[in-house]
Structures are given as C-alpha cells and as structure tokens.
C-alpha positions in Angstrom: 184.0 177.2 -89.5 186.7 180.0 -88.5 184.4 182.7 -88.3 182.3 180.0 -85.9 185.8 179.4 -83.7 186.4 183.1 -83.7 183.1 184.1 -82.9 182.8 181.6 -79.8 186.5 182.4 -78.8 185.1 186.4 -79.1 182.3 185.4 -76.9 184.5 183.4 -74.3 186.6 186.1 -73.9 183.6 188.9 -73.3 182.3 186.4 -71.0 185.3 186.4 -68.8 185.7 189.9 -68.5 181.8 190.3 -67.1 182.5 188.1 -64.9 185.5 189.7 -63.7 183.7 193.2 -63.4 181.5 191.2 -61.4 183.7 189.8 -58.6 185.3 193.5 -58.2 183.9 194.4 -54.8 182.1 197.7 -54.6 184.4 200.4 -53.3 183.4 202.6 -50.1 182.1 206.1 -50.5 184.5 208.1 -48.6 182.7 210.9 -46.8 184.6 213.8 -46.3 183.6 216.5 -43.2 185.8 219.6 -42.8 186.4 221.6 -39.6 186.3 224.8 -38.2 188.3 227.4 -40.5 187.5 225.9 -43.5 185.4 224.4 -46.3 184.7 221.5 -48.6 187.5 222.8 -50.8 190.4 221.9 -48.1 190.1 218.6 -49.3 190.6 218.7 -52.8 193.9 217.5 -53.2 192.9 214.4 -51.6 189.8 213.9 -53.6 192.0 214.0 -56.9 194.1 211.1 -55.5 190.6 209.0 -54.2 188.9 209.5 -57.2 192.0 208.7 -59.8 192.2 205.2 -57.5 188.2 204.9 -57.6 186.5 205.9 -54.8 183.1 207.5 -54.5 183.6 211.0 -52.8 181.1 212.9 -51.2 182.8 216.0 -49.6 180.1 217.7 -47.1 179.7 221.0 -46.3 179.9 220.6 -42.2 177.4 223.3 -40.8 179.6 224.2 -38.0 176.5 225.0 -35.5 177.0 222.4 -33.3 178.2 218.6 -32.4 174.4 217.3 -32.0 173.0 219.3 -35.1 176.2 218.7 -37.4 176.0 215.4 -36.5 172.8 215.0 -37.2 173.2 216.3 -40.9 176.5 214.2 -41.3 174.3 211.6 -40.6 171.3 212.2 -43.3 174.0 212.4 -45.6 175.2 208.8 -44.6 172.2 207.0 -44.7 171.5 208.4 -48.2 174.4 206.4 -49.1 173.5 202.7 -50.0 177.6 201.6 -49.9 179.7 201.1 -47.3 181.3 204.2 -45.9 184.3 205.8 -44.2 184.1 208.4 -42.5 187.0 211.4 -42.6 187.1 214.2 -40.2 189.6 217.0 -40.2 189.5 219.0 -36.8 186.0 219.9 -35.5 184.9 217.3 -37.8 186.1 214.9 -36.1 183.7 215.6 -33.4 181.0 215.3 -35.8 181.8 212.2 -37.2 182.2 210.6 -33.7 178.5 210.7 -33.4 177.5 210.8 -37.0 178.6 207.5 -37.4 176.3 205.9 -34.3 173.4 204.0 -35.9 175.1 203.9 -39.0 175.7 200.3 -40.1 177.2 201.2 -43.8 180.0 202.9 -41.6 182.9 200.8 -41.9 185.7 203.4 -40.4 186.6 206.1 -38.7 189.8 208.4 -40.3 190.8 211.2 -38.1 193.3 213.8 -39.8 194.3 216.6 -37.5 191.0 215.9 -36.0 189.3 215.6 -32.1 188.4 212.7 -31.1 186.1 213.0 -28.2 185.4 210.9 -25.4 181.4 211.3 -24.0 181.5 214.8 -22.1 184.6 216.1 -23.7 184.7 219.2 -25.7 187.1 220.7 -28.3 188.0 223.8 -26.0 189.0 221.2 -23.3 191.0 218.4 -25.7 192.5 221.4 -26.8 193.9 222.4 -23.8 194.7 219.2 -22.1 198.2 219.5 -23.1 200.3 222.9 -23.9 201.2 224.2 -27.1 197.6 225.9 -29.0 198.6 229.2 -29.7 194.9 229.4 -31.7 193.2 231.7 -29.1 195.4 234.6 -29.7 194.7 234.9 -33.3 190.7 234.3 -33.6 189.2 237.8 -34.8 186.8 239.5 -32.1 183.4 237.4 -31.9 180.5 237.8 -34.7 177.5 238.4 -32.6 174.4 236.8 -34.4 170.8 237.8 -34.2 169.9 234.4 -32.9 172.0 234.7 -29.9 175.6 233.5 -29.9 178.7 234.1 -31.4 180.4 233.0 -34.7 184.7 232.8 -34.5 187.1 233.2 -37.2 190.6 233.3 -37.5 192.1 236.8 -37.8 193.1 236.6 -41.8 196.4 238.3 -41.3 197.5 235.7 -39.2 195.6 232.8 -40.4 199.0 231.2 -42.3 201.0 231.2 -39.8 198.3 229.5 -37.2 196.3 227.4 -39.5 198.5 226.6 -42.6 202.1 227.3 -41.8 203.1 224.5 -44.7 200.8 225.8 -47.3 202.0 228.4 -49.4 201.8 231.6 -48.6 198.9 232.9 -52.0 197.3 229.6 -51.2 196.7 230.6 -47.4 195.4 234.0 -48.3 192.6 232.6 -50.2 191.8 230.2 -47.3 191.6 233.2 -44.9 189.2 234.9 -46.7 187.0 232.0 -47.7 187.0 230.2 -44.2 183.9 229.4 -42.7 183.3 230.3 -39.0 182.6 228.2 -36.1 180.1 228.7 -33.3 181.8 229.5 -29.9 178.9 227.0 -28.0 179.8 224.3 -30.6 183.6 224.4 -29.6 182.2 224.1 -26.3 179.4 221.9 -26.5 180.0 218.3 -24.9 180.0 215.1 -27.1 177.6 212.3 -26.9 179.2 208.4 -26.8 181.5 208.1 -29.4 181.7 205.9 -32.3 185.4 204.9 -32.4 184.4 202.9 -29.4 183.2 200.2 -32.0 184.2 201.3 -35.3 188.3 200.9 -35.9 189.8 204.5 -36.5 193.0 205.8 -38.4 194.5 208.6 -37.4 196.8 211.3 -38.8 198.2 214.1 -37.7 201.1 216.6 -38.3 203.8 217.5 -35.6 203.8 221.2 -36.0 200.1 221.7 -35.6 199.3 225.1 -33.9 195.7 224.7 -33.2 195.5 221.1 -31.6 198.7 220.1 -29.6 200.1 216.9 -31.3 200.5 215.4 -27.8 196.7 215.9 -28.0 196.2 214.2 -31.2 198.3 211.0 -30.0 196.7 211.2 -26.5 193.1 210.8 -27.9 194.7 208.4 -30.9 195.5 206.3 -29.0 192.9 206.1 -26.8 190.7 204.7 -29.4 193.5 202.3 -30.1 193.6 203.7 -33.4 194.3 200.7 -36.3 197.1 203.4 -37.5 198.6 206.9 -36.8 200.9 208.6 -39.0 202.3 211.2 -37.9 203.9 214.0 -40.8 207.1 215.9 -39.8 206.7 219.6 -40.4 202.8 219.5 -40.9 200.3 222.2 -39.8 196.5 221.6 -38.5 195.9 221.1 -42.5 197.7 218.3 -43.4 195.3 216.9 -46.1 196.1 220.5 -47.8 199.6 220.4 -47.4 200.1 216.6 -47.9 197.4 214.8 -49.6 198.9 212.2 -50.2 199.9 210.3 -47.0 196.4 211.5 -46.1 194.7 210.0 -49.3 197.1 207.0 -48.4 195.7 206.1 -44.9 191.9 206.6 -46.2 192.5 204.1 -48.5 194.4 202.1 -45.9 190.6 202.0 -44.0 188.7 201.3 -46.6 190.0 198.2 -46.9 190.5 197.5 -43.3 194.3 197.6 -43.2 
C-alpha cells in the first residue's frame, strides 16, 4: 500500500512539472546583424549573457553590399525561423533590419544599438551628418576598388581604436582592426525603403562618446520612432555591445518581452 501511495504521489509530482514545462512560453530567437567595421564576433559578449538567460541566438553575418540586398538576406534568415523574433542592429545594421523586418510577421521588435535608423529616402552618409561630431571620414583607409565596379571602405587599422572602440581595450581593438569587414561606399549611400519601426515598437541604445554616429543623431532618429526605450551609456564608443554587454543584453531582453 506505501509503495502504491509513493508511486502515485511520484507520478503526481512528474505530472506537475510537465505541465509546468508546458505553460513556459517559447522564448524569441534574437537575431543579431552587425554593421559596417565588423563581424558576427562583435556580439559575443552579449550572446553569453542571452543564452545563459535562454534565448535562441542566431548572430548573421550581414553582407554589407547593400540596404536592399542585405535586407533581403536578413530576411531569408528570418523567415527560416518558426519563433517569434527580435531583431538587433548595431550601426549599418540597423538599416538592414529596418527593411528586413517588413513582411515579417514573427518580428516582434526592433533593438537599435549604436545603430541608424532610417526614415524612407535617408541614407547612412546623410543621418550621419545631420548633426556635427563624426570624425569617421578622416580615418577610413583609401577605397578598395573591386572588379565588379565599386568601392569597398575600411577603417585605417592604426586608427581604428580610437574611432571605432575607444572603450575596448587596447589588444582587443587590434584584433578588431584587422578582422573588420568592409562596407560598400554605394551601400552607405544607398537610400532606405519604408521602414519598419513605423509599426514594430523599437529600443534603442546608444553610447555618448560615439565617434562614428553623433549621439544627437542616435536620439534624433530614437526618438523619432518613439522608441519604447533608449538608454543611453556614459563613456561608450560606436561599439557598445563590445564594450558593455550587459546593459545591451539587458534592453534585448527588455523587448523580447515587450517591456
């Protein structure tokens, strides 16, 4: 009769905790596009924090061709994904995932870090200078002319910490420098299509001693899309997910569940 009582109290208890797993709603993928200057690996600090609290990750590997294209791509990548989705830009990517998202019903937000946020016609070279304080066009390296036609831009490595990743340490920068990825000149210059944060909420964050975008840039377009929440980190470069993962990880998470 115990072993009875223990066995159905054994099976109540199993019982439960299915059912428990069962009511836990399925967290977001979080969808991760770099920007111009760097690569997938920019956001690994943040990835360790997303996936210790449980969150799908798929970092992409942004082509940096053009809005359109990239977009494009971004977009195969999302509907492959049967979850719900937010979206992350950092820079250029933000661009990117300003159309990416458009016909996209599994995208649930937008998060912005250091990132553009065009309006339909708008380009990165123009949000860039529609206030003062960019210092980038001094330090890009003289154009890579490719075969195809066009020109690919890098940052000049010797003067990539001090532009791109002032807050980074100094070893840490070096390796960015050399492993950056280029950007087309026509993307930087190519004008975006409607934008997404027009119906999707956004979240924005930014630091205040970013070199490449102005931060009176970053709040300007942040809140034009009447952004759900902008943080703002004292002391941050353009790469505030490498230098503070963290608050960045923080206001992902923030979106993904719509806070």
């Amino acid at each position: 009769m115990n072993k009875l009582l223990a066995a159905l109290a054994m099976a109540g208890i199993l019982l439960s905790g299915l059912q428990a797993h069962a009511q836990q709603p399925v967290k977001p993928t979080i969808v991760l596009v770099h920007g111009a200057f760097a690569d997938t690996s920019s956001w690994n600090g943040v990835i360790k924090i997303l996936e210790k609290d449980g969150y799908p990750i798929v970092a992409a590997a942004n082509p940096l061709r053009g809005v359109a294209s990239d977009a494009e791509y971004i977009g195969n990548i999302v509907s492959s994904i049967k979850s719900a989705v937010v979206l992350v830009g950092h820079s250029y990517g933000g661009s990117v995932v300003s159309s990416a998202a458009n016909g996209h019903n599994n995208v649930k937000a937008l998060v912005y870090v250091s990132a553009f946020a065009p309006e339909a016609g708008e380009t990165a070279v123009g949000l860039t200078g529609k206030f003062p304080g960019s210092t980038l066009g001094p330090t890009l390296a003289p154009p890579v002319k490719l075969s195809g036609g066009g020109t690919d831009l890098y940052i000049q490595q010797d003067k990539f910490h001090d532009q791109f990743a002032a807050d980074v340490p100094q070893a840490d920068a070096k390796l960015m420098a050399a492993t950056q990825r280029p950007v087309t000149e026509s993307a930087l210059n190519e004008a975006s299509g409607d934008p997404a944060w027009k119906h999707i909420s956004s979240w924005f964050i930014y630091g205040d001693k970013d070199k490449n975008i102005p931060p009176q840039s970053l709040a300007f377009m942040a809140e034009r899309a009447h952004s759900h929440q902008t943080v703002v980190v004292k002391g941050a470069s353009h790469v505030v997910m490498v230098s503070n993962p963290e608050p960045v990880a923080r206001l992902i998470e923030s979106a993904a569940v719509g806070k």
